[in-house]
Every structure is written in C-alpha cells, then in structure tokens.
C-alpha positions as CSV (number, residue, x, y, z in Angstrom):
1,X,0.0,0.0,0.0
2,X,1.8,3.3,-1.0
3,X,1.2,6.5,1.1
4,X,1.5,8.8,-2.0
5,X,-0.3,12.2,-1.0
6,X,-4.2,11.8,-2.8
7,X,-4.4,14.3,-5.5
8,X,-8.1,15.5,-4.9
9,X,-7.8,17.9,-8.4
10,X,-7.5,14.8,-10.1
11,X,-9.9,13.2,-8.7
12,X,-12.7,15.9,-8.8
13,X,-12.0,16.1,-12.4
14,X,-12.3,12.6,-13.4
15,X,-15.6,12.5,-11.5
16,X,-17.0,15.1,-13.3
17,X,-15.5,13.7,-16.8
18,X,-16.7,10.3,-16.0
19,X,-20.4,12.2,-15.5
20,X,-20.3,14.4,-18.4
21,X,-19.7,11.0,-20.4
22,X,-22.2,9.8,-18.8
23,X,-24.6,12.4,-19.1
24,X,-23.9,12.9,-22.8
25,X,-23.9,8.9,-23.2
26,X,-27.7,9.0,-22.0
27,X,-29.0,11.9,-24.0
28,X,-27.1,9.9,-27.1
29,X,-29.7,6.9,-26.1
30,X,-32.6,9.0,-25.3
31,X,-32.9,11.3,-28.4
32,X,-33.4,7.9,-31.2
33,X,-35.4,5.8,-28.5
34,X,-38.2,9.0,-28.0
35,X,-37.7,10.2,-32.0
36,X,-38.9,6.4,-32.4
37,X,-42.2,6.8,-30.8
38,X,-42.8,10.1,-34.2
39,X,-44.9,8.9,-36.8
40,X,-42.8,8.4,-40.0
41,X,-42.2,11.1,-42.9
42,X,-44.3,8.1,-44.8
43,X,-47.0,8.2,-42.1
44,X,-47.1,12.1,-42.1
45,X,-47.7,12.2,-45.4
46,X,-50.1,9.6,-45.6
47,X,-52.4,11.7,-43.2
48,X,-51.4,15.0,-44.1
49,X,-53.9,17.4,-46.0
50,X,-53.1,18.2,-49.3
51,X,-53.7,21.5,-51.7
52,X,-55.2,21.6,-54.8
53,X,-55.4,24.5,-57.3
54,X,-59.1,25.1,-58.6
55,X,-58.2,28.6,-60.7
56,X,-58.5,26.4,-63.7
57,X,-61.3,24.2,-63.6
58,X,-63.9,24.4,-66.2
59,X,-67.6,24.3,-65.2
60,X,-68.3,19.9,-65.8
61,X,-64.6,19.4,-65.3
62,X,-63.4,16.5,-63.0
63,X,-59.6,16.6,-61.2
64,X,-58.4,14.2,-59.3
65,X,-56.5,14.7,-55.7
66,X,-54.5,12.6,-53.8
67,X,-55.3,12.4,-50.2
68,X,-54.1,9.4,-47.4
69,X,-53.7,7.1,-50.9
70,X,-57.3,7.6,-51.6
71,X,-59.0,9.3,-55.1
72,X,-60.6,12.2,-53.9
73,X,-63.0,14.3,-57.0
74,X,-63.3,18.2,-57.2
75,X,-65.6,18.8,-60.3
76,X,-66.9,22.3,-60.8
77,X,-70.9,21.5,-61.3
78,X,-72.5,23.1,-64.2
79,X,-76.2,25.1,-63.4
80,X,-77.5,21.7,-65.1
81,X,-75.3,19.4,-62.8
82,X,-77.2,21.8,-59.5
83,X,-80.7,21.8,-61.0
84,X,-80.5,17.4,-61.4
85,X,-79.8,17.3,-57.9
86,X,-83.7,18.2,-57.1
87,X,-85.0,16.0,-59.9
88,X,-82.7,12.6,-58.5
89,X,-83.8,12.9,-55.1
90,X,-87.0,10.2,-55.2
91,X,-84.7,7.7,-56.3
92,X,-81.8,8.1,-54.3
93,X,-81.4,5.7,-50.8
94,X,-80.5,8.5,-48.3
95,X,-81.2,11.9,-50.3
96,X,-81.0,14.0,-46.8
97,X,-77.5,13.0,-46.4
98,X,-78.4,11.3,-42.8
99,X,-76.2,8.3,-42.6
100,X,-74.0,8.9,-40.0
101,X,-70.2,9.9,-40.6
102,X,-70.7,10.4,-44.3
103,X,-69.7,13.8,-44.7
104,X,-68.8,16.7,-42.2
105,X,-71.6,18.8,-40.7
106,X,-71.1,21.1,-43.5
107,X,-71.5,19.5,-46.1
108,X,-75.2,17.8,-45.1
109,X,-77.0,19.8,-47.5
110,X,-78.7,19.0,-51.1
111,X,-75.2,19.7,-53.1
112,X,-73.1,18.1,-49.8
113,X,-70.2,20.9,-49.8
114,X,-69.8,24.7,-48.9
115,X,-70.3,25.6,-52.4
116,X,-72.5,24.7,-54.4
117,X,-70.7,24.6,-57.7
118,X,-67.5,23.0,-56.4
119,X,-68.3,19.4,-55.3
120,X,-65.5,17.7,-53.6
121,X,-65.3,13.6,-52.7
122,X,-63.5,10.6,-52.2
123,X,-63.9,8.6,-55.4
124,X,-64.3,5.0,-54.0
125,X,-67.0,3.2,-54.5
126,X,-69.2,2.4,-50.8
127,X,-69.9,-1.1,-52.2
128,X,-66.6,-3.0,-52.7
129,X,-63.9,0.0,-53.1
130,X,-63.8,0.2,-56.3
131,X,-63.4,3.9,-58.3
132,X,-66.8,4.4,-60.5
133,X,-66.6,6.6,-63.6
134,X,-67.4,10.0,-63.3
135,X,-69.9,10.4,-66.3
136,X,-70.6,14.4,-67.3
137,X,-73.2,14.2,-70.3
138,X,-73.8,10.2,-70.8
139,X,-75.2,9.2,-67.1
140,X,-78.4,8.5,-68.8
141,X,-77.5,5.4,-70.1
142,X,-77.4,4.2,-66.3
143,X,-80.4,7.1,-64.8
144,X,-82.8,7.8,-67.6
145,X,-82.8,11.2,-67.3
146,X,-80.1,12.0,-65.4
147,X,-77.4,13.6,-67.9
148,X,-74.5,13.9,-65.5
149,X,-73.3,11.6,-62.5
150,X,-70.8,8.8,-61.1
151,X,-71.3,4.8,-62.8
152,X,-69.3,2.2,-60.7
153,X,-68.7,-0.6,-64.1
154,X,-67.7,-3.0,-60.7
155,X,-71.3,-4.0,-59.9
156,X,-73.2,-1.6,-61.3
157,X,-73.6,1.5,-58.5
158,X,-75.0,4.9,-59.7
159,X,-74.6,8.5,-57.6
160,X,-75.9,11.8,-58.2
161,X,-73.7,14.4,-59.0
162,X,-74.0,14.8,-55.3
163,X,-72.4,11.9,-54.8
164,X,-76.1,10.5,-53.7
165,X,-76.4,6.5,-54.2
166,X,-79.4,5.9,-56.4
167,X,-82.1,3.2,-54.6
168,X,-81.4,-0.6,-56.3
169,X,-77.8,-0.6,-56.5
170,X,-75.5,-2.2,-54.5
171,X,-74.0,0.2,-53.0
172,X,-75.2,1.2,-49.5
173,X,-74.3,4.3,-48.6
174,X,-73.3,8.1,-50.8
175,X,-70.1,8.8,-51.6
176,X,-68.0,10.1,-48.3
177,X,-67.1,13.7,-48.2
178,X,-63.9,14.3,-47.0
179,X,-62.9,17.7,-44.5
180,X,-61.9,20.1,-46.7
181,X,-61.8,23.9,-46.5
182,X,-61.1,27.0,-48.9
183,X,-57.5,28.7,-48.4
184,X,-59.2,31.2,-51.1
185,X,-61.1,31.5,-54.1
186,X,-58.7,29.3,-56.2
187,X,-57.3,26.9,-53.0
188,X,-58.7,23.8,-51.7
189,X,-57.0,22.4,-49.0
190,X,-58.3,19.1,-48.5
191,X,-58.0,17.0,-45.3
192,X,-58.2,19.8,-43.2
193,X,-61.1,21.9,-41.8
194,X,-61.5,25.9,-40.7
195,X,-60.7,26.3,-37.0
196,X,-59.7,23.0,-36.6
197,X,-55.6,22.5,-35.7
C-alpha cells in the first residue's frame, strides 16, 4: 500500500468527466429511442392534408387529388349538374345525407359541400372500393334522365352528382365527403377543416 499524498484535483475532475460522459452517453440513447415513438415522414404524409389548385377548372370538369392514398373528386358542377340534384332525389337511398359519418356537418345539404358549384369527394365506391366513372353528359345510359353523374362498371352503383347513391344498387351508402376547407377562391385544402388544428 503506498502512502502517495491523494491528489483530490484529479480526482474531482475525473468525476466530473466520467459524468459528463455519462450524461452525454444518456442523451445519445434518449434522443433515437423518444424520435422512435414520431410517426414516420411516410406516415405524415399519408395523413397530411393536401392542396389543390381550382383557378383552372372548367364548369363539368373533373380533377383528381391525392389524399391518405385515396382518389378524392373536385368537379366544378354546371347550373345543369345543380338543378338534377332536385330532380334525382325520389330515387336516391339517403337523399338527406343522414347516414352517419358520411360527410362533415357542412356538407349535409342537397349539393353536400360549402359551395355549391364546387363538389368535392373521395372517389371509392361504398360497395366493394372500387373507383366508378365519373360520367358528365352520358349518365343516362345508367339514370334515364339523369345527364350527369358517377357509374361504378364493378357492380353496377350509380350517384348523383352529389355523390347520392341511387335506390337498387349495390351500394349502400353516398359517396363520403372528406374535410376540406377554402385557403381562397382558387385553393382547396383538403383533409383539413377551418378552426380546426
């Protein structure tokens, strides 16, 4: 055993290296193992709403958005397209729009959206999933006398240009609306609603 003097400067400053270490050792295993519980960029995006420009649409145009991997319709509907939706409505399964869950409190109305000219949906069938057709002056080979609406070739399902599901079909339920909200007159953002985070 020696009885060298105990250098207590050296000591004290191992001890605090040895914690430092430490300390930065810990915060080295923290950072991944709480970044881990963060949804993924894939995830985000998945869920995340998405914009789409309107400036350009044409009254009886269709585009296409889209939104958590899912088809989702904007169409700009013609007077004729708004004046069928009257004339559809004793043949359609739920004209009132009461099914539960279909479409945001907003959009429970005879067009189902904000506007009444812009009509915006998710394009999948309520039957199987499928994506019907979106027919703008030949519906009536499906609806006698309905010009303009949505043909599902799967198994036959007709909607309004409402997205209303006609009475007969296979499909059970209209079209679901999605949350969607105007940035301005020629922005959509859809996913997202006014006021809400």
């Amino acid at each position: 055993m020696s009885n060298a003097p105990v250098d207590h400067g050296r000591r004290r400053f191992l001890t605090i290296a040895t914690s430092v270490v430490g300390a930065v050792g810990a915060v080295g295993a923290a950072v991944p193992f709480i970044a881990s519980w963060n949804p993924s960029e894939k995830a985000k995006q998945a869920g995340a709403p998405v914009s789409a420009n309107i400036s350009k649409l044409e009254p009886g145009q269709l585009i296409r958005v889209e939104w958590r991997g899912k088809p989702v319709w904007v169409v700009k509907r013609t007077p004729e397209m708004l004046e069928s939706l009257v004339t559809t409505e004793p043949n359609l399964r739920d004209p009132n729009s009461d099914e539960e869950g279909q479409q945001p409190g907003y959009a429970k109305n005879r067009h189902r959206s904000k506007k009444p000219e812009i009509f915006v949906a998710v394009g999948i069938c309520t039957h199987l999933g499928c994506s019907p057709t979106y027919k703008m002056s030949d519906f009536d080979a499906h609806v006698s006398g309905i010009a303009s609406g949505f043909f599902c070739p799967c198994h036959g399902s007709t909607y309004d240009m409402a997205g209303r599901v006609f009475s007969g079909v296979p499909a059970p339920k209209n079209l679901m609306i999605p949350p969607y909200m105007f940035e301005d007159d020629n922005n959509l953002i859809i996913g997202k609603d006014e006021g809400v985070a």
